[in-house]
VOMIMI-841461 format. One record per residue (C-alpha): x, y, z; residue in three letters. Coordinates in nm, 4 decimals. Example, Ala and Ser with C-alpha at 12.3 -4.5 7.8 and 13.67 -1.06 7.14 Angstrom:
2
R c1 c2 c3 residu
R 1.2300 -0.4500 0.7800 ALA
R 1.3670 -0.1060 0.7140 SER
This chain:
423
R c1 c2 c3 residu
R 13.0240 10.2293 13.3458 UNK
R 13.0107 10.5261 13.0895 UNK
R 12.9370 10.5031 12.7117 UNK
R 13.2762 10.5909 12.5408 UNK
R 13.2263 10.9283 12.3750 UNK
R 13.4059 11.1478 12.1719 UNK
R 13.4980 11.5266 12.3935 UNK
R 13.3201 11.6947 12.1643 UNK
R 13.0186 11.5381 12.3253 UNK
R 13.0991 11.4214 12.6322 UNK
R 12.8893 11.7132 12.7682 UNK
R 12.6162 11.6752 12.5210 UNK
R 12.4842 11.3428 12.6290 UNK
R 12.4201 11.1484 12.9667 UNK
R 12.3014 10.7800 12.8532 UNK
R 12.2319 10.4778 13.0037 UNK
R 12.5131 10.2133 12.8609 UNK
R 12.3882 9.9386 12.6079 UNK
R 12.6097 9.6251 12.5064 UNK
R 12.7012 9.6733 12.1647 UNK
R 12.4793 9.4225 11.9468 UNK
R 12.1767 9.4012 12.2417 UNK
R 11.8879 9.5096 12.0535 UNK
R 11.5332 9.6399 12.2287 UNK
R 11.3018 9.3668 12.1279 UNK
R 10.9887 9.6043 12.1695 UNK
R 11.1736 9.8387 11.9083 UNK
R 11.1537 9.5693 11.6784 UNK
R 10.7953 9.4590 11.7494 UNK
R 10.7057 9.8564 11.7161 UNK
R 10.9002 9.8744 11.3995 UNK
R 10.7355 9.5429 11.2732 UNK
R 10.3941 9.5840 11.3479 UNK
R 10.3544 9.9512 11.1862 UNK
R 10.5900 9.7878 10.8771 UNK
R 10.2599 9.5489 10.8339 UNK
R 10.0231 9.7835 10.8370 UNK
R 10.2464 9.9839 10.5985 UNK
R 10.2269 9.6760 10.3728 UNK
R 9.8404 9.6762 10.3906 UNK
R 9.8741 10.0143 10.2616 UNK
R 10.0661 9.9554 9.9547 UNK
R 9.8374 9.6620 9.9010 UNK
R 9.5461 9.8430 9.8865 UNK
R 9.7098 10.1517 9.6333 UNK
R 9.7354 9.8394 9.3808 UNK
R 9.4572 9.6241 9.4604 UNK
R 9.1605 9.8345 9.5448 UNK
R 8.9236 9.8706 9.2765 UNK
R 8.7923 10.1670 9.1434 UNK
R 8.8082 10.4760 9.3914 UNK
R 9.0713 10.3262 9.6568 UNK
R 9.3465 10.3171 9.3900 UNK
R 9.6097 10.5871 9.4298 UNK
R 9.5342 10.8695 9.2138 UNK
R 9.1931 10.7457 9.0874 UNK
R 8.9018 10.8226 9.2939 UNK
R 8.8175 10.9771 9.6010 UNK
R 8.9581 11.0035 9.9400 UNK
R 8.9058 10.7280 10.1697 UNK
R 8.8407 10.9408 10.4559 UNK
R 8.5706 11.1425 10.3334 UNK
R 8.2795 11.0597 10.5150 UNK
R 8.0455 11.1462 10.1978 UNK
R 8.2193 10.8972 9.9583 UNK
R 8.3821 10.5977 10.1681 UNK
R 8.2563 10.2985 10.4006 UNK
R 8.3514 10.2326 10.7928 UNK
R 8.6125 9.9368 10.6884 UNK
R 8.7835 10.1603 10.3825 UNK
R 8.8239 10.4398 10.6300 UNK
R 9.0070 10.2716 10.8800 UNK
R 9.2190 10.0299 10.6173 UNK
R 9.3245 10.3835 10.5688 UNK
R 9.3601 10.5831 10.8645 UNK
R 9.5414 10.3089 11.0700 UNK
R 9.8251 10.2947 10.8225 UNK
R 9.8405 10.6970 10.9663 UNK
R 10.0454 10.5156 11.2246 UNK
R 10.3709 10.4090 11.0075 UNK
R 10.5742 10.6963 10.8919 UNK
R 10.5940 10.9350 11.2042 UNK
R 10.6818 10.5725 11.3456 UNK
R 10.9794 10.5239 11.0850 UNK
R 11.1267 10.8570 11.1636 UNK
R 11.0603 10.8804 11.5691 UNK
R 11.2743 10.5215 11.5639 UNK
R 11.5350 10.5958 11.3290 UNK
R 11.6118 10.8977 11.5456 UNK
R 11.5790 10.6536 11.8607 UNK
R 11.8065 10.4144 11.6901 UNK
R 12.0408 10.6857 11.6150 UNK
R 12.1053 10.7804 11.9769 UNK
R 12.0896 10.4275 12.1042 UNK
R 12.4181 10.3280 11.9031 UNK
R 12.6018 10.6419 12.0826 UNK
R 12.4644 10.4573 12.4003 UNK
R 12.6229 10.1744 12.2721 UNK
R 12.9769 10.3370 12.2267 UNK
R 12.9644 10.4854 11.9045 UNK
R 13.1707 10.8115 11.9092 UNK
R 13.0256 11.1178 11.7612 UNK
R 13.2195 11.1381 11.4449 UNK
R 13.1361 10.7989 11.3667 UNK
R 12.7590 10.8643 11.4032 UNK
R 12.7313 11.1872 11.2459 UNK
R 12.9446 10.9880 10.9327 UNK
R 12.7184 10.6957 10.9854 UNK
R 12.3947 10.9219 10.9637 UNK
R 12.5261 11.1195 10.6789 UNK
R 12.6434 10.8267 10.4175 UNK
R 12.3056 10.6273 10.5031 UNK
R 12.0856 10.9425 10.4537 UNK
R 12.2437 10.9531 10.1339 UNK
R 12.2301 10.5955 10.0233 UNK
R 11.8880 10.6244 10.1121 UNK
R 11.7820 10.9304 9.9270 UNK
R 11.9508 10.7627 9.6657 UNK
R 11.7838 10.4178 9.6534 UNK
R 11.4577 10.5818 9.7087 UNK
R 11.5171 10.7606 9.4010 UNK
R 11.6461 10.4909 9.1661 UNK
R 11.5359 10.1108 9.3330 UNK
R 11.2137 10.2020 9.5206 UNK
R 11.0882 10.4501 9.2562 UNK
R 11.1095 10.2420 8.9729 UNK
R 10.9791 9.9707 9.1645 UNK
R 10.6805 10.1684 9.1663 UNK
R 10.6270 10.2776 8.8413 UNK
R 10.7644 9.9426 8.6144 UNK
R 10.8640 10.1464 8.3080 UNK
R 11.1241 10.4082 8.1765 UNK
R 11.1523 10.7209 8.2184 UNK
R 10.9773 10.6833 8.5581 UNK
R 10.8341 10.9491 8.8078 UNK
R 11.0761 10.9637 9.1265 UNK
R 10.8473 10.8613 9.3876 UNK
R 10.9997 11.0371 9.7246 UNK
R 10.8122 10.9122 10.0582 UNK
R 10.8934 10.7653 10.3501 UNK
R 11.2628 10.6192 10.2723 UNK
R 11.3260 10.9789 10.1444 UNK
R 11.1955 11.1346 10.4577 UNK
R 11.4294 10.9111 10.6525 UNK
R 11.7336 10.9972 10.4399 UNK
R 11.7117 11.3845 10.4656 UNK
R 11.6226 11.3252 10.8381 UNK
R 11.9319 11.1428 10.8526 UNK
R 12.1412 11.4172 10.7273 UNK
R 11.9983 11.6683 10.9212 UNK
R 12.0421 11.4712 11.2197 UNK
R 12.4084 11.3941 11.1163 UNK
R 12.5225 11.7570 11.1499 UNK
R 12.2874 11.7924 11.5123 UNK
R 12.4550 11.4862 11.6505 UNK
R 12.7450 11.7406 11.7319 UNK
R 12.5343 11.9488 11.9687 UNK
R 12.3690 11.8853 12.3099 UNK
R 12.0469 11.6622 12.3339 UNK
R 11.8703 11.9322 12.5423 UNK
R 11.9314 12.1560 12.2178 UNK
R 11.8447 11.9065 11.9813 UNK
R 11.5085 11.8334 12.1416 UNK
R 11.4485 12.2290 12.1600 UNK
R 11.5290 12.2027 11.7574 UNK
R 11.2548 11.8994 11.7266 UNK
R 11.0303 12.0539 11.9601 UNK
R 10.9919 12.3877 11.8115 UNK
R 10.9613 12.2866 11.4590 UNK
R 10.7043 12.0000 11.5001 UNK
R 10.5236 12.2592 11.7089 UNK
R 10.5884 12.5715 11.4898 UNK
R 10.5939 12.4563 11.1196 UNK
R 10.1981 12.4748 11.0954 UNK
R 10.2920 12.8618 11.1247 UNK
R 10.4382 12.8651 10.7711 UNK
R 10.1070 12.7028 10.6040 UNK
R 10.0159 13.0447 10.4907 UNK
R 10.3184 13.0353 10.2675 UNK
R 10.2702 12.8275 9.9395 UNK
R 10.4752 12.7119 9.7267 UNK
R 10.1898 12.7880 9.4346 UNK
R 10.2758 13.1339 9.4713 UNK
R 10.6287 13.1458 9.4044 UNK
R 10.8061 13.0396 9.0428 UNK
R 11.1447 12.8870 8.9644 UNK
R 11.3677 12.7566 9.2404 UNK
R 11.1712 12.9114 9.5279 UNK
R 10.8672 12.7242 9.4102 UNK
R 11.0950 12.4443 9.3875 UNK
R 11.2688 12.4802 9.7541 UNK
R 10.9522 12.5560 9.9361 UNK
R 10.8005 12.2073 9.7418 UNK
R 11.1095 12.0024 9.8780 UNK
R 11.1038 12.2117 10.2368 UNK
R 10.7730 12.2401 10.3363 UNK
R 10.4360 12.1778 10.1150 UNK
R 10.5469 11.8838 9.8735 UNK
R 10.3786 11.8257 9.6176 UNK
R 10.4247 11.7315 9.2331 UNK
R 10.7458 11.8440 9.0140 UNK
R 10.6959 11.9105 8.6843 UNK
R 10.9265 12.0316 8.3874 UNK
R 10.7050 12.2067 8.1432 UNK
R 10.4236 11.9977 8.1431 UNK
R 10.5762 11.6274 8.2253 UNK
R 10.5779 11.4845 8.5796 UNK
R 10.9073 11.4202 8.7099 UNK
R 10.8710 11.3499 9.0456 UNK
R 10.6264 11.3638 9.3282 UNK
R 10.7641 11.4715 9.6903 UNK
R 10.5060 11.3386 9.8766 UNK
R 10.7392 11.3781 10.2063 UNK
R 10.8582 11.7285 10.2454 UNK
R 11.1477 11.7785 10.5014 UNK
R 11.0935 12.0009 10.7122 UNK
R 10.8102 11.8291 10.9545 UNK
R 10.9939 11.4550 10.9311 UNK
R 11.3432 11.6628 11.0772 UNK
R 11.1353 11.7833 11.3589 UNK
R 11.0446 11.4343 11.4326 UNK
R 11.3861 11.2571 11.3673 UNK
R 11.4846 11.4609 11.6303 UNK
R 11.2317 11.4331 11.8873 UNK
R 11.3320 11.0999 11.8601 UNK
R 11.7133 11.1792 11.8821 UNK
R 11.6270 11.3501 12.2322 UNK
R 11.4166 11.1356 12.3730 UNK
R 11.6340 10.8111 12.3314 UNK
R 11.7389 10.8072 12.6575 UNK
R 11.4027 10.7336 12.7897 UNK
R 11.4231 10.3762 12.5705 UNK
R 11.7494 10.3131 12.7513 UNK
R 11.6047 10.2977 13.0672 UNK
R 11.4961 9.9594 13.2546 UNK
R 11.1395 9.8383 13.1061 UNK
R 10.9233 9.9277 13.3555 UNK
R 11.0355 10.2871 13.3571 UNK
R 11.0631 10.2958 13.0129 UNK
R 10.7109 10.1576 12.9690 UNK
R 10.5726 10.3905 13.1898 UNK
R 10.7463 10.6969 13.1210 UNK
R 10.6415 10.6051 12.7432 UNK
R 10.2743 10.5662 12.7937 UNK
R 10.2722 10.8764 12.9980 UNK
R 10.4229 11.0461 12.6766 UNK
R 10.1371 10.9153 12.4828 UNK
R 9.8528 10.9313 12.7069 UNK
R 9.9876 11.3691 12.7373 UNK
R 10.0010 11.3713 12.3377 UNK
R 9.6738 11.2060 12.3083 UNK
R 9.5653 11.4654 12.5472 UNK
R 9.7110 11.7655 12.3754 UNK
R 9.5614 11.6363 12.0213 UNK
R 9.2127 11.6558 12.1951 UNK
R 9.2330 12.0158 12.2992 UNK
R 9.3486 12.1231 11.9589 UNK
R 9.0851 11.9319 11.7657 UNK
R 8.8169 12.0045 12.0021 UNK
R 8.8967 12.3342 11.9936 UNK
R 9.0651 12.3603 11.6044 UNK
R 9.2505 12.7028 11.6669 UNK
R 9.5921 12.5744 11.5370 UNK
R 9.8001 12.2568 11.4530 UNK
R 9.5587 12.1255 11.1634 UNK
R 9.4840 12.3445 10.8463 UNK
R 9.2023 12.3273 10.6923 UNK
R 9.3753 12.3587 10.2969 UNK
R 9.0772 12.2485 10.1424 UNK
R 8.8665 12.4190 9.9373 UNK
R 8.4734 12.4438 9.8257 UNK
R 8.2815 12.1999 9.8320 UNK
R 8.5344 11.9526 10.0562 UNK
R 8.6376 12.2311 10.2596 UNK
R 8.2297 12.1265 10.4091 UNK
R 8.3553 11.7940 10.5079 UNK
R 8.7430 11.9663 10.6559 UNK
R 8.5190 12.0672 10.9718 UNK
R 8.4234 11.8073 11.2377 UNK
R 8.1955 12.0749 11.4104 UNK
R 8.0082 12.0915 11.0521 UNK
R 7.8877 11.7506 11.0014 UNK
R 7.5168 11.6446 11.0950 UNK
R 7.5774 11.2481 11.1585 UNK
R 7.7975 11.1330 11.4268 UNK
R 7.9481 10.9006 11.2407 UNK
R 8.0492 11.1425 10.9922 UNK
R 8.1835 11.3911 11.2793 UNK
R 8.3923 11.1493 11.4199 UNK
R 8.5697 11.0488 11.0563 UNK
R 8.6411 11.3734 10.9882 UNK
R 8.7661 11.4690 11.3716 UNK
R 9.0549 11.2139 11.3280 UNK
R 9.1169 11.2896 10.9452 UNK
R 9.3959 11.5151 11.0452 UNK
R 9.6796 11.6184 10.7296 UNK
R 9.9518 11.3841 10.6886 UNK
R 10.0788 11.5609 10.3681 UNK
R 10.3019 11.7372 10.5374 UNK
R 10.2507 11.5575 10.8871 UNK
R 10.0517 11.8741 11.0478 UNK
R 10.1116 11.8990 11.4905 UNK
R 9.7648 11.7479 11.5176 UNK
R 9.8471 11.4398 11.2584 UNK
R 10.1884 11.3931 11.4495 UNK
R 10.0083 11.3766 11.8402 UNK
R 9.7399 11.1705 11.7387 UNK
R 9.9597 10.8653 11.5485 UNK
R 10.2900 10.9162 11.8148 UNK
R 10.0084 10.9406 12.0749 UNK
R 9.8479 10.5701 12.0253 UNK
R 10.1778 10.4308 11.9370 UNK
R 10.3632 10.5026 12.2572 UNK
R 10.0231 10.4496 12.4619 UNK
R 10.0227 10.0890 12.2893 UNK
R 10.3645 10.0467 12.3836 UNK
R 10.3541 9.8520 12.6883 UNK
R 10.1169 9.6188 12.5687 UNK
R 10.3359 9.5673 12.2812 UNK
R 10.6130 9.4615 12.4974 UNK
R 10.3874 9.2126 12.6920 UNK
R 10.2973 9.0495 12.3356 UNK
R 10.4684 8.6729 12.3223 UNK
R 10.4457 8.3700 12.1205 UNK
R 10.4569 8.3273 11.7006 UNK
R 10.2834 8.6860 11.6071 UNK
R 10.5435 8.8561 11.8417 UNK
R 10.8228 8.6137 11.6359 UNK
R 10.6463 8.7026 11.2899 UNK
R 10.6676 9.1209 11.4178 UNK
R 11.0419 9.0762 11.5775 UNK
R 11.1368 8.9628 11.2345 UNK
R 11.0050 9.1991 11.0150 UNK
R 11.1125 9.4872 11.2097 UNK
R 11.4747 9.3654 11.2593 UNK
R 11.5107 9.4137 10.8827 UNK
R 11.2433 9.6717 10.7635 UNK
R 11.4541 9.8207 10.4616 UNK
R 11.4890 9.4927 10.3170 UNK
R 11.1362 9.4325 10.3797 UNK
R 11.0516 9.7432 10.2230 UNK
R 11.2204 9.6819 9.9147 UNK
R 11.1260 9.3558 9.8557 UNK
R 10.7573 9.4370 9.9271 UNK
R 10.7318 9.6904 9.6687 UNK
R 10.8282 9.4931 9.3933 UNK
R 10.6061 9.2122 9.4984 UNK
R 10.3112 9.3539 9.5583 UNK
R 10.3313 9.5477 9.2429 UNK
R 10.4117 9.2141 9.0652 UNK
R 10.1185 9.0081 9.2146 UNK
R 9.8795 9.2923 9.1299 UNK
R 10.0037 9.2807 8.7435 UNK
R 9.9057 8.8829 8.7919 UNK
R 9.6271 8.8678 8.9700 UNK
R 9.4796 9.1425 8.7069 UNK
R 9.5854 8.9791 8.4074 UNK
R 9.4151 8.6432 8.5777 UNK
R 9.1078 8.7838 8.6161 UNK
R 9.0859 8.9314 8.2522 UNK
R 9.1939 9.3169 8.3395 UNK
R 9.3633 9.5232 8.1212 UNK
R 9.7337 9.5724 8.3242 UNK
R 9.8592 9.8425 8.0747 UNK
R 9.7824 10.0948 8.3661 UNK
R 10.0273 9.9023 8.5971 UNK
R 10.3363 9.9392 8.3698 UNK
R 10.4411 10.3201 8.3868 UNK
R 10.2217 10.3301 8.6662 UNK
R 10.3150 10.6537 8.8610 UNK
R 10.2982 10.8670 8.4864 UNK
R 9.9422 10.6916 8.4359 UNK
R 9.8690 10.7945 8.8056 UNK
R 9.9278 11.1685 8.6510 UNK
R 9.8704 11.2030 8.3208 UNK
R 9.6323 10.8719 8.2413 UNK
R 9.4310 10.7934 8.5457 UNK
R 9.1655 10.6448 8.3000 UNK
R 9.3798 10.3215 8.2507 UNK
R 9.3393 10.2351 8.6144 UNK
R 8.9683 10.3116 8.6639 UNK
R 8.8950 9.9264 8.5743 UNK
R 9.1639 9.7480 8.7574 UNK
R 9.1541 9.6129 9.1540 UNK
R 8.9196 9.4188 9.3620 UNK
R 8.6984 9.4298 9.6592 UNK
R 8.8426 9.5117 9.9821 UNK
R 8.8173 9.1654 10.1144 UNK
R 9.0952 9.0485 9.8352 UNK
R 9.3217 9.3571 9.8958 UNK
R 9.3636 9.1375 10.3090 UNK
R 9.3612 8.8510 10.1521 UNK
R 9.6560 8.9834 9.9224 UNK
R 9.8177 9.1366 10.1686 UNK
R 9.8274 8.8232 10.4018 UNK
R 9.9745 8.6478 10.0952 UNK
R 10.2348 8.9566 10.0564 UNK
R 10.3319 8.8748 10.4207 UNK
R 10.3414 8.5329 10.4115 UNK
R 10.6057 8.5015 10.1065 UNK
R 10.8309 8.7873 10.2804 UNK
R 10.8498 8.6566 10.5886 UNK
R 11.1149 8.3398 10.5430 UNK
R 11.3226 8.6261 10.3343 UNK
R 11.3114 8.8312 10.6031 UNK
R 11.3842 8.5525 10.8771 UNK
R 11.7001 8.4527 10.6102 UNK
R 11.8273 8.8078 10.6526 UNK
R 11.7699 8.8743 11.0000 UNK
R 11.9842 8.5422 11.0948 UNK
R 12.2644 8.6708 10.8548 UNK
R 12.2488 9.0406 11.0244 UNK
R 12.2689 8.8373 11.3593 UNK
R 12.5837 8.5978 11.2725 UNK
R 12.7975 8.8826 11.1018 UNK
R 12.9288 9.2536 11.1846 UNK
R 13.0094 9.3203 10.8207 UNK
R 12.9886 9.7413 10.7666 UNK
R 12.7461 9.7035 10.4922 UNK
R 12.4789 9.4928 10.6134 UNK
R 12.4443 9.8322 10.8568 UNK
R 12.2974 10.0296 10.5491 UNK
R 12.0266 9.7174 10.4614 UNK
């Protein structure tokens, strides 16, 4: 039995029929599990003393300035947004497997993009900043949204030719690094900020807005993940081997670039941490190896994008082997991750104002926080804790979520109302 399509693609896709309102259960453990880590993340930009607080400090995965445990609390959350975007493309061709015409996906794709771009912009930024006028603080949501829209206008052509569009600009879009966005002025500057290099946004001298998510890489992956759908359709043992072979050959390919390091990874920094940029440089091993896997996520570079789709879809199988309360706790969170995502933002950034104020801190810092983050960094040089407390917070941060987030996921499962689709 067929997947009802609309003509207009009847010849652009060949999928494997799904009953409408079956989900993938390993989709949602995937989504949940790198929505946890993601959580840890955001924990530790609040409650990390000194150095490991966003814009104060030094980078976590310099070998000369950070610890063993501080460099992989940060390189494992890596994993998360290529994640976010490779799935939302996935999802996207899963509900045409499930009937959905192409006008209705391409209109589906098109008004969430928006109402994410949106949200991202008013709810999520200002959840991050607590205090007017805020910074808009575009990341992953934002990535998704423009993916979405993108995606909403390639829905309309083939797969094959969709995957050639992912393919060649995850591959390719290293080759515009030479172009900066530092060179140009006025709405180039702008455009080539929002396209390709993100970056702050300033009018005169005041912050507006930092694009920490440019477009152009996360479209590549949106639709790699349009394309390759299919393969999640299949029956689970060919799915979960045709997926590990995916990883284990991206995993493969990230090793011959770094090895080698003749393209896919720039090195964009300069004196003295352009020393540190170099794997091949660095006299300890340990050092070597921290820099080998500190590939650029701002904008996801080829190398960054192998090595974090790499381990995800080579831990895929044993993902979908995982059973009892932790795979309940992941099913959960990953059936409703933009409510989760919300919801954690505002908490975590609420417990760290409390937990501060407990312990005698000065919270100014954490009201206005993404202006402070720019323009007063001092005022958040003497807040956070050891990295034992940011786990411990972050276990907490799960723990209060999670009977939200089993609330909503029974409500999503009992009704079909439109709206509950865009939350």
């Amino acid at each position: 039995m067929k997947a009802t399509t609309h003509p207009a693609s009847a010849r652009a896709h060949a999928a494997p029929t799904l009953t409408a309102g079956v989900r993938i259960s390993e989709i949602d453990l995937l989504r949940g599990l790198v929505i946890v880590l993601m959580a840890l993340d955001h924990v530790r930009d609040y409650m990390l003393g000194g150095a490991g607080m966003v814009g104060v400090g030094s980078n976590l995965l310099d070998p000369t300035t950070t610890t063993p445990a501080l460099y992989i609390t940060r390189w494992i959350t890596h994993l998360c947004a290529p994640t976010f975007v490779f799935l939302a493309g996935v999802s996207a061709y899963l509900q045409f497997a499930k009937g959905k015409t192409t006008p209705n996906l391409s209109r589906f794709l098109l008004t969430r993009g928006l109402w994410l771009i949106f949200l991202e912009a008013t709810v999520i930024s200002l959840g991050w900043s607590f205090g007017f006028p805020y910074v808009f603080f575009l990341q992953v949501i934002w990535a998704i949204g423009w993916s979405m829209l993108a995606l909403g206008v390639l829905v309309w052509l083939p797969r094959m030719a969709v995957l050639a569009i992912g393919i060649a600009i995850t591959l390719g879009h290293n080759l515009l690094d030479p172009i900066n966005a530092q060179q140009m002025t006025g709405l180039a500057q702008l455009g080539w900020t929002f396209l390709h290099d993100g970056g702050p946004i300033f009018v005169g001298q005041q912050p507006i807005g930092l694009i920490a998510y440019p477009m152009l890489p996360w479209v590549g992956i949106i639709c790699l993940g349009y394309s390759l759908g299919n393969v999640f359709a299949e029956a689970p043992e060919k799915r979960n081997r045709t997926i590990l072979l995916m990883g284990l050959a991206m995993l493969a390919a990230f090793l011959v670039l770094r090895l080698t390091m003749i393209y896919g990874d720039p090195a964009f920094a300069t004196g003295p941490e352009a020393v540190w940029r170099d794997w091949r440089e660095q006299q300890a091993l340990g050092a070597a190896i921290m820099v080998f896997f500190d590939v650029q996520k701002y904008p996801p570079s080829l190398q960054f994008t192998l090595v974090t789709l790499g381990i995800i879809f080579t831990i895929w199988p044993l993902l979908s082997r995982l059973r009892g309360p932790m795979a309940s706790v992941l099913n959960t969170f990953g059936a409703v991750p933009f409510f989760f995502y919300v919801l954690h933002i505002y908490l975590i950034h609420v417990l760290a104002i409390a937990v501060n104020a407990i312990a005698g801190n000065n919270v100014e810092g954490l009201f206005n926080y993404m202006i402070n983050v720019f323009m007063a960094p001092e005022k958040l040089q003497s807040l956070g804790f050891a990295l034992p407390w940011v786990y411990v917070t972050w276990l907490v941060v799960l723990a209060l979520l999670y009977p939200l987030c089993r609330y909503w996921q029974s409500l999503k499962a009992r009704r079909r109302d439109w709206w509950l689709s865009y939350l």
